[in-house]
ChimeraX commands (.cxc) that place a marker at each C-alpha (Angstrom):
marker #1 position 4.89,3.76,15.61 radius 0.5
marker #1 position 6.22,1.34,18.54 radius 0.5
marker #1 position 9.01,1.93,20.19 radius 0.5
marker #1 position 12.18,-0.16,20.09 radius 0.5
marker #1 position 12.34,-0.68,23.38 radius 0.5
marker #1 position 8.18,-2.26,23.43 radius 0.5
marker #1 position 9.69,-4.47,20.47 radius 0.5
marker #1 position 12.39,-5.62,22.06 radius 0.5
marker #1 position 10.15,-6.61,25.03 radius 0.5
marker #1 position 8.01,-8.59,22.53 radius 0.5
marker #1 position 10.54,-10.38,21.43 radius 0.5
marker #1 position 12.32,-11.09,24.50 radius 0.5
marker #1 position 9.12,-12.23,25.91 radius 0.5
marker #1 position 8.33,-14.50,22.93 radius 0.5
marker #1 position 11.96,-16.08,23.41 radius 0.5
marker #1 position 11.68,-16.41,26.99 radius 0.5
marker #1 position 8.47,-17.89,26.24 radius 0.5
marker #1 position 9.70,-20.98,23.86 radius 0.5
marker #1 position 12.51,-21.43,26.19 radius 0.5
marker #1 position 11.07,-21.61,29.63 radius 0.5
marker #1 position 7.72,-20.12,29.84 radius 0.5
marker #1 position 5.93,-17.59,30.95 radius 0.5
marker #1 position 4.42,-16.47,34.51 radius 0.5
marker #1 position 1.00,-15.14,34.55 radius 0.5
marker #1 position 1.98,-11.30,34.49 radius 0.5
marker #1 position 4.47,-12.10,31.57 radius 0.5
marker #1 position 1.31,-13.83,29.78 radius 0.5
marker #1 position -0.67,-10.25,30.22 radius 0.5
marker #1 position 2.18,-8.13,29.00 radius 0.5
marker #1 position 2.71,-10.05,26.38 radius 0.5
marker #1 position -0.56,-10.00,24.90 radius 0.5
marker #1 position -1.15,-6.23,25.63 radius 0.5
marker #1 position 2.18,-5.75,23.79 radius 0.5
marker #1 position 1.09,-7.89,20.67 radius 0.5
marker #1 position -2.28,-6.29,20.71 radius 0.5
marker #1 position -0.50,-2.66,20.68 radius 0.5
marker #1 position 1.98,-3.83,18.00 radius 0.5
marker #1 position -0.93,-5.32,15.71 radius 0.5
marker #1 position -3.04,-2.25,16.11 radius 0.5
marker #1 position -0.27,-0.42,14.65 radius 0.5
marker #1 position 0.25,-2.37,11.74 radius 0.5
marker #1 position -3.15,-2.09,11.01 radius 0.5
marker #1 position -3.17,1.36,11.17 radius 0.5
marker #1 position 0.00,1.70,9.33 radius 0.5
marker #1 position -1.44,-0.27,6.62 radius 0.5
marker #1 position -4.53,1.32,6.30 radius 0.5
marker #1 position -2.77,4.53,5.90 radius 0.5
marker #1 position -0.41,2.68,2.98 radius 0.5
marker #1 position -3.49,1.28,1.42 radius 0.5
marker #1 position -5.63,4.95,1.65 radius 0.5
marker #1 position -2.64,6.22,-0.61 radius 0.5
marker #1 position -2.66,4.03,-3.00 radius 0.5
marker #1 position -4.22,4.34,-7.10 radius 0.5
marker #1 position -4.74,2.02,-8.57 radius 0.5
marker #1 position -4.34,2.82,-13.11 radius 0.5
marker #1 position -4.77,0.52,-15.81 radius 0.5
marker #1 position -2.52,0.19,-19.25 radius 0.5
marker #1 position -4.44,3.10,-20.87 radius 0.5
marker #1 position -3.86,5.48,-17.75 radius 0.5
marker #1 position -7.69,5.61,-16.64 radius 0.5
marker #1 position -8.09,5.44,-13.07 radius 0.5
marker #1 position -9.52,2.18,-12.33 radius 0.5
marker #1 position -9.34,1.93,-8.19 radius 0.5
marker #1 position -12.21,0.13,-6.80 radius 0.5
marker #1 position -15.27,2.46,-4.82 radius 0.5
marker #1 position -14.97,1.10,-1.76 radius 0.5
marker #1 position -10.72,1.88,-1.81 radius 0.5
marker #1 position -12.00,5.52,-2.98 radius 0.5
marker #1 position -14.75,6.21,-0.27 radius 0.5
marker #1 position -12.32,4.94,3.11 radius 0.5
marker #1 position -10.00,7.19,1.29 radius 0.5
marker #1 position -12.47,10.22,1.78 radius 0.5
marker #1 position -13.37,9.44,4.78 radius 0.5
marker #1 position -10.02,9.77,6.43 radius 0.5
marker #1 position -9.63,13.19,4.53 radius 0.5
marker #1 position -13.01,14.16,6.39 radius 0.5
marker #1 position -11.60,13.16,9.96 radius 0.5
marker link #1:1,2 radius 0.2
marker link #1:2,3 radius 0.2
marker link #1:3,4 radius 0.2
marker link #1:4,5 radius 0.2
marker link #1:5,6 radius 0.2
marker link #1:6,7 radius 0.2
marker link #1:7,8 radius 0.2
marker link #1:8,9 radius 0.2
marker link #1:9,10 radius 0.2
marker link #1:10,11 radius 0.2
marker link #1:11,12 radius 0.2
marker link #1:12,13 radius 0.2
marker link #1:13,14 radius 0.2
marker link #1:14,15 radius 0.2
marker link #1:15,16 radius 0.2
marker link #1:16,17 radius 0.2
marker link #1:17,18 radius 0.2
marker link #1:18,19 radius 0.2
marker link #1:19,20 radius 0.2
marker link #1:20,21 radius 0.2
marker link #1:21,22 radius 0.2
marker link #1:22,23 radius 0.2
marker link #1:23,24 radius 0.2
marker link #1:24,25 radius 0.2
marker link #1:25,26 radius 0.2
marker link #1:26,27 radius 0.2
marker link #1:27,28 radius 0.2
marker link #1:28,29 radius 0.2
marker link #1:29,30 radius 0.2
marker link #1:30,31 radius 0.2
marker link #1:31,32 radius 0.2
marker link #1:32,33 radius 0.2
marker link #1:33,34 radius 0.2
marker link #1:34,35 radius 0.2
marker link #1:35,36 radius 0.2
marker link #1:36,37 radius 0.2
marker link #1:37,38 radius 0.2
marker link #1:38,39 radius 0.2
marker link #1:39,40 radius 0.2
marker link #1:40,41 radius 0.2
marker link #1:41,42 radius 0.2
marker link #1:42,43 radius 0.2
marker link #1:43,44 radius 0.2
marker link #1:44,45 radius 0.2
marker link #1:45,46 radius 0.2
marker link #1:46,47 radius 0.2
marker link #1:47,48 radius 0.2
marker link #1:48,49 radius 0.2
marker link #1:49,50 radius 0.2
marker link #1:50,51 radius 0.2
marker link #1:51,52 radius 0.2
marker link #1:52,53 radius 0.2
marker link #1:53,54 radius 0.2
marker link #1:54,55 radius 0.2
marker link #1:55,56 radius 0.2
marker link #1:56,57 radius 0.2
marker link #1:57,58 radius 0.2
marker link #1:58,59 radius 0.2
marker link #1:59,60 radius 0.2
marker link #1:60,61 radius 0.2
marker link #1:61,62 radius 0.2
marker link #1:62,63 radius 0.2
marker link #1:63,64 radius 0.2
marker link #1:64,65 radius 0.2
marker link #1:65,66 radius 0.2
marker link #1:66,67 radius 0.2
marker link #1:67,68 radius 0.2
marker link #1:68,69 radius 0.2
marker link #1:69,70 radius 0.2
marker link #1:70,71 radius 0.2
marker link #1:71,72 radius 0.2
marker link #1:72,73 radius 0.2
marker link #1:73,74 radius 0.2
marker link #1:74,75 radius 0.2
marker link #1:75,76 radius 0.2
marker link #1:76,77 radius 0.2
view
């Protein structure tokens, strides 16, 4: 999970940004920041996603293969 603090960069960046620019090192930060952020969401949501079942009306488990096998292979690792 990010920190508050890295978010609250982000966004102060992104508003300083729209406002009056950025310089160069702001520019790096910035996208090392977004890329951290967006690598956790990813993660987060893969993790969500490897959870999930997915059942139809009659209560047979219908969730597709591929959903199945990235779930198994995170219970390897």
């Amino acid at each position: 999970m990010i920190s508050q603090d890295k978010l609250a960069r982000i966004n102060a960046l992104a508003n300083k940004a729209k406002s009056e620019g950025l310089s160069l090192k702001e520019q790096k930060e910035q996208k090392e920041l977004r890329q951290e952020y967006l690598k956790n969401v990813r993660s987060s949501f893969r993790n969500q996603l490897s959870s999930v079942k997915v059942v139809d009306e009659d209560g047979n488990d219908v969730t597709p293969s591929k959903l199945k096998e990235e779930k198994n292979s995170r219970l390897m690792h």
